[in-house]
C-alpha positions as CSV (number, residue, x, y, z in Angstrom):
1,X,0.0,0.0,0.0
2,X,2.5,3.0,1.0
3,X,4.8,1.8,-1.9
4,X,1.5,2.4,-4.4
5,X,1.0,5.7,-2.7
6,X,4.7,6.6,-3.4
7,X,4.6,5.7,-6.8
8,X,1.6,7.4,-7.4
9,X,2.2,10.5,-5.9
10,X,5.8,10.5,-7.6
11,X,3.8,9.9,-11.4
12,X,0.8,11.6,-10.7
13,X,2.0,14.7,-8.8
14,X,0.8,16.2,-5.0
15,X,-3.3,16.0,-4.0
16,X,-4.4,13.4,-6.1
17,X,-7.6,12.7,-4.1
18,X,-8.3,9.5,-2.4
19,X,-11.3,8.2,-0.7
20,X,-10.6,7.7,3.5
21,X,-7.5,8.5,5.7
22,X,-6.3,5.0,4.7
23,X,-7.0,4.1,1.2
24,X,-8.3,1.6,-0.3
25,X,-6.9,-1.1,-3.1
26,X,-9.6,-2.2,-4.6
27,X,-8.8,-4.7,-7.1
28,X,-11.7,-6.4,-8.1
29,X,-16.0,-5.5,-8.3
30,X,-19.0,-7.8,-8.7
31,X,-22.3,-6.5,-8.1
32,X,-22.7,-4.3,-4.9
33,X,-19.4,-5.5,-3.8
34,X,-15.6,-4.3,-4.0
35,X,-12.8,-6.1,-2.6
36,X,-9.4,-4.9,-2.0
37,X,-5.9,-6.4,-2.4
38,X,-6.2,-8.1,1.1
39,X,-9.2,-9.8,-0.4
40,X,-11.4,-7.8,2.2
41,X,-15.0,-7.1,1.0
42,X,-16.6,-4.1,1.1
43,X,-20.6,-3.2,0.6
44,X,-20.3,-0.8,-2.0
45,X,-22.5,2.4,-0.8
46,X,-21.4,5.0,-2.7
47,X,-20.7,4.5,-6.6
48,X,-23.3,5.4,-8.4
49,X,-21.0,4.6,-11.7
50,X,-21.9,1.0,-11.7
51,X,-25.1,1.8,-12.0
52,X,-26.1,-1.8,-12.6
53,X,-23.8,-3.2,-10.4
54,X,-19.9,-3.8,-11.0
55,X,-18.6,-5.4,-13.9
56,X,-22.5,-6.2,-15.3
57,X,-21.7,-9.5,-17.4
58,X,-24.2,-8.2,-20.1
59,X,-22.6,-4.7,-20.1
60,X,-19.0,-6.5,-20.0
61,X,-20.0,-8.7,-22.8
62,X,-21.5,-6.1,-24.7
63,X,-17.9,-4.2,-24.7
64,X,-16.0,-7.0,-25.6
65,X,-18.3,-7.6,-28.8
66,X,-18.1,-4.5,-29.9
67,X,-14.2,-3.8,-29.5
68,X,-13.8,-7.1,-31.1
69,X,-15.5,-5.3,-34.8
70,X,-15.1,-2.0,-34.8
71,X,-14.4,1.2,-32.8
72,X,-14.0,4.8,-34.4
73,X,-15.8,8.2,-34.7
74,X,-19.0,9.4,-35.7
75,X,-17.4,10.9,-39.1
76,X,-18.0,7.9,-40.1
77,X,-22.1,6.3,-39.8
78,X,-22.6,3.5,-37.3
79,X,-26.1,2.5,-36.3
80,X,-25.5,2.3,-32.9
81,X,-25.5,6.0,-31.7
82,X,-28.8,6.4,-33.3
83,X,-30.3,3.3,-32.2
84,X,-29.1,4.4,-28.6
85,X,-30.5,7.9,-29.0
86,X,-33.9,6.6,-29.9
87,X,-34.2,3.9,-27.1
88,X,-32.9,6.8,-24.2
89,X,-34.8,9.6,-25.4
90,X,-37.9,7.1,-25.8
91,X,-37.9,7.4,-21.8
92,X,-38.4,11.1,-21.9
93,X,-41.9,12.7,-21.4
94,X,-41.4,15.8,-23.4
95,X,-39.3,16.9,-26.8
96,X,-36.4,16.4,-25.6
97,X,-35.7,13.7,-28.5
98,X,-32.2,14.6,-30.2
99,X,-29.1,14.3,-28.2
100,X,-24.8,14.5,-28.6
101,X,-22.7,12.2,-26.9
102,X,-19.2,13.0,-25.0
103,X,-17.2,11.0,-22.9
104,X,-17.6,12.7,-19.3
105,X,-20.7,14.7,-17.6
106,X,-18.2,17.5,-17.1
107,X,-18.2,18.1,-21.1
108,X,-22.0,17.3,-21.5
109,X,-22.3,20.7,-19.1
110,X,-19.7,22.2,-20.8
111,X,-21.9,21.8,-24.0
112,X,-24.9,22.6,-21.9
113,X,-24.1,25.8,-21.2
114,X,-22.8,26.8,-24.9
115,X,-26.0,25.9,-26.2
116,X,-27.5,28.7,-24.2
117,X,-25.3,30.9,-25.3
118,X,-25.9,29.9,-28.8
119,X,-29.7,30.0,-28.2
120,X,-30.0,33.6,-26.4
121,X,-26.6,35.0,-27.0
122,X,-26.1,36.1,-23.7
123,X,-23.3,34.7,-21.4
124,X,-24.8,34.9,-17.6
125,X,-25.8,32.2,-16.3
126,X,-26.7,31.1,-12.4
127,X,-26.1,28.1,-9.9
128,X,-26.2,27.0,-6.6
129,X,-23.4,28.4,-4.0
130,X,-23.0,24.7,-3.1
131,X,-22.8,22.9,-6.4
132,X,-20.5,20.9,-8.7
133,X,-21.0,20.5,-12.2
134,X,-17.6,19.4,-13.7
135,X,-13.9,20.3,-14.3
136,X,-14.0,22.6,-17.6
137,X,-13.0,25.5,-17.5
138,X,-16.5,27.2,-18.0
139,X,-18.2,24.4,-15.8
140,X,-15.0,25.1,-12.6
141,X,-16.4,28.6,-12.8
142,X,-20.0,27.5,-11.4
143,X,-18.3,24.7,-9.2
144,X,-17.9,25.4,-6.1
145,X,-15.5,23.3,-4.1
146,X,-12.4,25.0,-5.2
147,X,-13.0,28.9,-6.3
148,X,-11.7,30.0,-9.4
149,X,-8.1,31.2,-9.4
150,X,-8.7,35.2,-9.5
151,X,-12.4,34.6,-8.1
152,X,-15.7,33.4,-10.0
153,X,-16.2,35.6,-13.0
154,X,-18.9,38.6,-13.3
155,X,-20.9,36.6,-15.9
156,X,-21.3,33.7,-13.0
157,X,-24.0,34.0,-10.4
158,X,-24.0,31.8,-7.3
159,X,-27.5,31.9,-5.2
160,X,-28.2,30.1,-2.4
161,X,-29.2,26.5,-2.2
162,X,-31.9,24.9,-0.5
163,X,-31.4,23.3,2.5
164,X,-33.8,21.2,5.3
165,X,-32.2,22.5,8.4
166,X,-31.6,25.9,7.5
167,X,-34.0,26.6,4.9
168,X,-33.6,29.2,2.0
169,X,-35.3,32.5,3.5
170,X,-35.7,31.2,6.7
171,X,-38.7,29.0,6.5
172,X,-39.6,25.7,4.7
173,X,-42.9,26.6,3.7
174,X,-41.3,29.7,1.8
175,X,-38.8,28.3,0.3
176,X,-39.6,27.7,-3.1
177,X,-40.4,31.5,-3.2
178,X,-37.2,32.6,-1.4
179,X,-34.9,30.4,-3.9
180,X,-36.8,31.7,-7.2
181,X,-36.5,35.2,-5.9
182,X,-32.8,35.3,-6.0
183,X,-32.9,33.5,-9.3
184,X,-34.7,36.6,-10.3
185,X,-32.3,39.4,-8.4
186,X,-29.2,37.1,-9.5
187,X,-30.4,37.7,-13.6
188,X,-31.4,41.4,-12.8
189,X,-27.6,42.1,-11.2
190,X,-26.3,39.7,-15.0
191,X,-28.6,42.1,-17.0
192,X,-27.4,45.4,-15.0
193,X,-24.1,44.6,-16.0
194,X,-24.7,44.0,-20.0
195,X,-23.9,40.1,-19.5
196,X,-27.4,39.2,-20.2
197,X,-29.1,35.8,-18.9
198,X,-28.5,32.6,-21.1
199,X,-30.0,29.8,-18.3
200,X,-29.6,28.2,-14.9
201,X,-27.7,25.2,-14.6
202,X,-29.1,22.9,-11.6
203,X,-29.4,19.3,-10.2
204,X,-33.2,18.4,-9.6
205,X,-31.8,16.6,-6.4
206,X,-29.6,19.0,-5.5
207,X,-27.4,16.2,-4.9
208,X,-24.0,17.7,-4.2
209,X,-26.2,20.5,-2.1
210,X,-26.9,18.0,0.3
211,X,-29.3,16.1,-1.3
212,X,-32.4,18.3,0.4
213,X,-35.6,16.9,1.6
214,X,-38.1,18.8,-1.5
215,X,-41.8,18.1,-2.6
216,X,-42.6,18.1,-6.1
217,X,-43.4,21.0,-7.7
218,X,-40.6,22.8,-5.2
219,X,-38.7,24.1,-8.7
220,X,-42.2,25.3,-10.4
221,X,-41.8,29.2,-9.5
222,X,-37.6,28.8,-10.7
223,X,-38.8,27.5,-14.2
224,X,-40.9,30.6,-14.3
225,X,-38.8,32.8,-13.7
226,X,-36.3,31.4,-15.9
227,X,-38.7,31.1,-19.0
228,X,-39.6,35.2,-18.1
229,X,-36.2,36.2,-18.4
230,X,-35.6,34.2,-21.3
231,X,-32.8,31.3,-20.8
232,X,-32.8,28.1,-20.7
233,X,-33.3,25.3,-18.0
234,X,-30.3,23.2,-18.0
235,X,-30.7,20.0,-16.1
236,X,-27.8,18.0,-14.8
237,X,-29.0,14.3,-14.4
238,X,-25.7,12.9,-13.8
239,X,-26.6,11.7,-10.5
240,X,-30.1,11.1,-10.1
241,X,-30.7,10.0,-13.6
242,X,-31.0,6.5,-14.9
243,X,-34.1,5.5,-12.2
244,X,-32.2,6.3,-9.0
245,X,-34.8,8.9,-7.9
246,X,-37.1,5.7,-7.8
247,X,-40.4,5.2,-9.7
248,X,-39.2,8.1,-12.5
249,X,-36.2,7.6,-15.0
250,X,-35.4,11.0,-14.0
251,X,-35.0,13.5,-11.5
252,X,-36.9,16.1,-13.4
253,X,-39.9,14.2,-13.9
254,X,-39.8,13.7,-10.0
255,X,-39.6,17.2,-9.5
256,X,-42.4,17.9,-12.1
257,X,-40.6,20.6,-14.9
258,X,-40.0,20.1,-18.1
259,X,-36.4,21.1,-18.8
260,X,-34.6,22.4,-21.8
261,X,-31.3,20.6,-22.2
262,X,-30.5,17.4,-20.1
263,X,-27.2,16.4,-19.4
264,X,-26.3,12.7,-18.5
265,X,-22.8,10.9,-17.4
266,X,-21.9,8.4,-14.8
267,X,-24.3,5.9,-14.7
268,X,-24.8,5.9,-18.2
269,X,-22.7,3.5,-19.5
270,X,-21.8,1.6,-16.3
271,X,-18.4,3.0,-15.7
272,X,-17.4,3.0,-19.6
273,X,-16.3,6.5,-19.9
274,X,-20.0,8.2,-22.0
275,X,-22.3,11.2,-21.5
276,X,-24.6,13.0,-23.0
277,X,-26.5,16.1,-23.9
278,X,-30.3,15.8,-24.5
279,X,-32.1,18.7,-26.4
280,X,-34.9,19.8,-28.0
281,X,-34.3,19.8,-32.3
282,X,-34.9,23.9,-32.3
283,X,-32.4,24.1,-29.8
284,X,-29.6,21.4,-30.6
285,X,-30.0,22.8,-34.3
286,X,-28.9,26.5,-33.0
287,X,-25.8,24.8,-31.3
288,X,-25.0,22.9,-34.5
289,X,-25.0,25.7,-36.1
290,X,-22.8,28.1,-34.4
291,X,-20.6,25.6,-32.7
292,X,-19.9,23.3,-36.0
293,X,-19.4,20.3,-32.0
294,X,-17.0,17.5,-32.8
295,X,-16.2,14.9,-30.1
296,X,-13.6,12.0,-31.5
297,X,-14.6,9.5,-28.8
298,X,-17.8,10.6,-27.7
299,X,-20.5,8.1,-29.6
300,X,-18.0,5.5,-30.9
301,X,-19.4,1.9,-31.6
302,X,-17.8,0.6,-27.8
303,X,-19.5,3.6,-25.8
304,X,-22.9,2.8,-27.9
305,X,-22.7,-0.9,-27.0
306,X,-22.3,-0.1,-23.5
307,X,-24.7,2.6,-22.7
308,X,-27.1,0.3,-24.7
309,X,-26.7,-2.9,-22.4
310,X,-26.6,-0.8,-19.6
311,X,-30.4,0.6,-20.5
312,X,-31.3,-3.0,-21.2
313,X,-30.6,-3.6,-18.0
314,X,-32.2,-1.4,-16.4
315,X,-35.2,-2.0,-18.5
316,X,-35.0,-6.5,-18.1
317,X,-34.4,-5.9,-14.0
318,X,-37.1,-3.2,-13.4
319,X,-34.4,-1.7,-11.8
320,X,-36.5,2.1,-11.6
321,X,-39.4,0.7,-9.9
322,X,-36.9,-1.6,-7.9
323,X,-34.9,1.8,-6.7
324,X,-38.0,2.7,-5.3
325,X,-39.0,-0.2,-3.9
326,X,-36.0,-0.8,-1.8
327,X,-35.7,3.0,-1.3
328,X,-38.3,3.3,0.3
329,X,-37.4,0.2,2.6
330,X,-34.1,1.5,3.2
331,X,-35.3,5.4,4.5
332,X,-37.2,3.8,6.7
333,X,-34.5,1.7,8.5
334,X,-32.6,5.1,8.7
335,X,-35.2,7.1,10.2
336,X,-35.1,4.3,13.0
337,X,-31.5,5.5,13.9
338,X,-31.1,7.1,17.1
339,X,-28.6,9.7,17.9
340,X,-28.2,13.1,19.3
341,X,-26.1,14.4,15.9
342,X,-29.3,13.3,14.0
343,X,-30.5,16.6,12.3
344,X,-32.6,14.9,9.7
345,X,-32.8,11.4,7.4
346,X,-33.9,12.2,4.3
347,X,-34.0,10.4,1.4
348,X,-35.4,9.9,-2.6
349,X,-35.3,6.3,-4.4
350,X,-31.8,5.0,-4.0
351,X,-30.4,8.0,-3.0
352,X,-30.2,8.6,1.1
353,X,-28.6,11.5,3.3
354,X,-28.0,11.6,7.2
355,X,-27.2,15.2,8.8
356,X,-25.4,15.4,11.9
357,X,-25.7,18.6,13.8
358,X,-24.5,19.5,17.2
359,X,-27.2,20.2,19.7
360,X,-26.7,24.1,19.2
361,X,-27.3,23.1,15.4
362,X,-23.6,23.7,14.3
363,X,-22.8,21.6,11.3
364,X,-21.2,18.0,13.1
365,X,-18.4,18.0,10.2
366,X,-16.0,15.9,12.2
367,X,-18.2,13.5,13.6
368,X,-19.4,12.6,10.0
369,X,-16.0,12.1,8.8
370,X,-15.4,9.6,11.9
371,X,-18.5,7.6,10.9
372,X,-16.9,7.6,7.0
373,X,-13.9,6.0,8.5
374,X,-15.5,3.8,11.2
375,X,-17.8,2.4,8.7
376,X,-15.0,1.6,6.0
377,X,-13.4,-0.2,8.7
378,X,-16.4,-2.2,9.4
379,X,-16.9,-2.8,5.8
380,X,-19.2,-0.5,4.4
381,X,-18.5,1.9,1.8
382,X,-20.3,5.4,1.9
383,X,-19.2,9.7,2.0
384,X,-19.9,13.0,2.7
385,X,-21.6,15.8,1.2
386,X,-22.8,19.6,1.7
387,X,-21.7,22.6,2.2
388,X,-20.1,21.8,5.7
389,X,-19.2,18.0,4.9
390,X,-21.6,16.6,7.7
391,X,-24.2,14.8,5.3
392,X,-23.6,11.0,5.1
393,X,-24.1,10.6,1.3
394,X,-25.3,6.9,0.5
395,X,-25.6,5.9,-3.2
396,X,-25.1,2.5,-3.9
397,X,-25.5,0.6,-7.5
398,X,-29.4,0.2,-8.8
399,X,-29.0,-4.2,-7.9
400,X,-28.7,-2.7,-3.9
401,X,-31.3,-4.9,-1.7
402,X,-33.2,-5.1,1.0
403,X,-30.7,-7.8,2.4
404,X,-27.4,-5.1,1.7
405,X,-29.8,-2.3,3.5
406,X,-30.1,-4.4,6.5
407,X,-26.2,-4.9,7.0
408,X,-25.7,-1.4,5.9
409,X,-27.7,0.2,8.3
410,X,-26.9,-2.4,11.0
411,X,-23.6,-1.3,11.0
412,X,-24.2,2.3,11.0
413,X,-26.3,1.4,14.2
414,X,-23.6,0.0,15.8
415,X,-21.3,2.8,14.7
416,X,-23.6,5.5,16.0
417,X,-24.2,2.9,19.2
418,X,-20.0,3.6,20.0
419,X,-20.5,7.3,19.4
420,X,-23.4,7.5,21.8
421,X,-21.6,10.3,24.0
422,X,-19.8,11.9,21.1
């Protein structure tokens, strides 16, 4: 282990992030389990990249096909990117039906956000002041775990993001209101200063926010405003997409709004490197058109073949309606937990967040971290989110049972159980 460390950090440079204060080697995956070099086995909590579990045999098989024929661009005509675009966009609701495809979620936003440009040639745009959309350098500038160097640009508005302890405005019941009202000063301050407003970019979960406890409906006021001012809606599915909200393919069609570009990554392809963009024909056509969009790798005959198995899988396991299903099992053994640092369990489909606050209500950012390493040592794989760090964030692949919620949440108990006094 430290000799992999040292070699890493000597090729790969200082800060290379790594889950845990002791990493992990994991060297092989199989369903909702990881094991490591030691041939320990871990319940995989977290990665929402194999969406239908780890190495899928119909997703691995599917690869292996493919890269056995052919693999090259889209210069060239294959069947299978348009055979994939009409069986994904066939689970949209709305006219969303034409789509590119890239290799990571962080150039599907990058995309995102030129196609507003393109479409109301103004550069302002908005997001969340807790939010992470990528590692462009347009999609850095919204991100905001590490500020840009020299600060965030004028044409970039951050605005608060909603939150079920400290709610936007004060109260919960106002919400909504609060969060669509300074949506509305943000593009009034972009308009002021002659950058115009091109769109919002957002999460329907909020997932990186915290992963907030919302109704339906909750974004209704935003899309107004936002369809006022003239921009677009940018949604970034690239976690709760794919059925992991639970009973809805997506997040949007949780939250009930009907967005203007869609932007997809992780899950899609089951940890082969695809994304993509999802747009309206009036829209991708304005993009087309001013942008002239190439992508080498993004659509090749591989990354078709594996984003195709990986929505036959999904389809053939009923693995949306099974995400809700065992979500719903699973948020309840969570709200059983007892603990004083328990500010709130919330949860939507597979998709769960604990908050730990002190008793005053100060954020409990340590005492998460300790239950992220106490529960790695007994096994279980799961992180942090939020603005403050002190939001367990559990998101574990689509196949995750009832079974694996049992001896997840048994060992959480048992972890809180030893921090009883903390």
């Amino acid at each position: 282990m430290k000799d992999l460390l040292a070699r890493r950090a000597e090729r790969l440079g200082p800060n290379v992030s790594t889950f845990y204060e002791e990493p992990i080697h994991i060297v092989r995956g199989e369903g909702v389990w990881l094991w490591d070099a030691d041939g320990r086995k871990y319940l995989d909590c977290y990665n929402n990249v194999p969406h239908v579990g780890h190495c899928h045999p119909h997703v691995v098989e599917a690869i292996a096909r493919q890269a056995a024929v052919l693999n090259t661009h889209t210069r060239y005509l294959h069947a299978g990117i348009v055979d994939y675009a009409d069986r994904l966009t066939s689970t949209f609701n709305h006219d969303l039906d034409q789509l590119i495809m890239v290799c990571t979620g962080s150039e599907a936003n990058d995309i995102a956000l030129r196609m507003a440009q393109a479409v109301t040639g103004k550069i302002g745009i908005v997001a969340t002041d807790n939010t992470y959309h990528g590692n462009t350098m347009a999609v850095s500038q919204l991100s905001t775990r590490r500020p840009p160097i020299g600060g965030y640009p004028d044409h970039v508005k951050l605005i608060p993001a909603p939150d079920s302890v400290t709610p936007v405005g004060g109260i919960l019941g106002g919400q909504a209101e609060a969060f669509a009202a300074n949506l509305e000063k943000a593009i009034a301050e972009l308009n002021a200063a002659d950058h115009g407003f091109s769109g919002v970019m957002l999460c329907p979960s909020f997932a990186n926010e915290g992963l907030p406890d919302l109704e339906p409906g909750f974004l209704d006021k935003t899309a107004e405003v936002v369809r006022r001012a003239g921009g677009l809606l940018l949604c970034d599915e690239v976690q709760p997409g794919f059925g992991r909200v639970g009973d809805h393919w997506w997040g949007h069609d949780w939250m009930g709004f009907v967005p203007d570009v869609v932007t997809v990554g992780k899950p899609m392809a089951n940890g082969h490197p695809a994304a993509a963009v999802i747009t309206r024909p009036d829209i991708m056509a304005t993009f087309r058109n001013a942008f002239g969009y190439f992508n080498t790798f993004g659509g090749n005959p591989v990354s078709c073949a594996a984003a195709m198995a990986t929505l036959e899988v999904i389809e053939t396991d009923n693995l949306v309606a099974h995400a809700g299903a065992v979500g719903r099992y699973t948020l309840a053994k969570l709200k059983s937990l007892v603990h004083p640092k328990i500010a709130q369990v919330r949860g939507q489909g597979m998709f769960f967040g604990v908050e730990f606050c002190d008793p005053d209500g100060t954020p409990a950012t340590q005492f998460a971290g300790d239950i992220v390493e106490d529960m790695r040592r007994r096994g279980v794989l799961l992180n942090r989110i939020g603005k403050h760090k002190n939001i367990l964030k559990i998101r574990p692949p689509m196949p995750f049972a009832a079974s694996h919620a049992d001896i997840a949440v048994g060992q959480l108990a048992d972890a809180l159980k030893d921090r009883q006094d903390a």
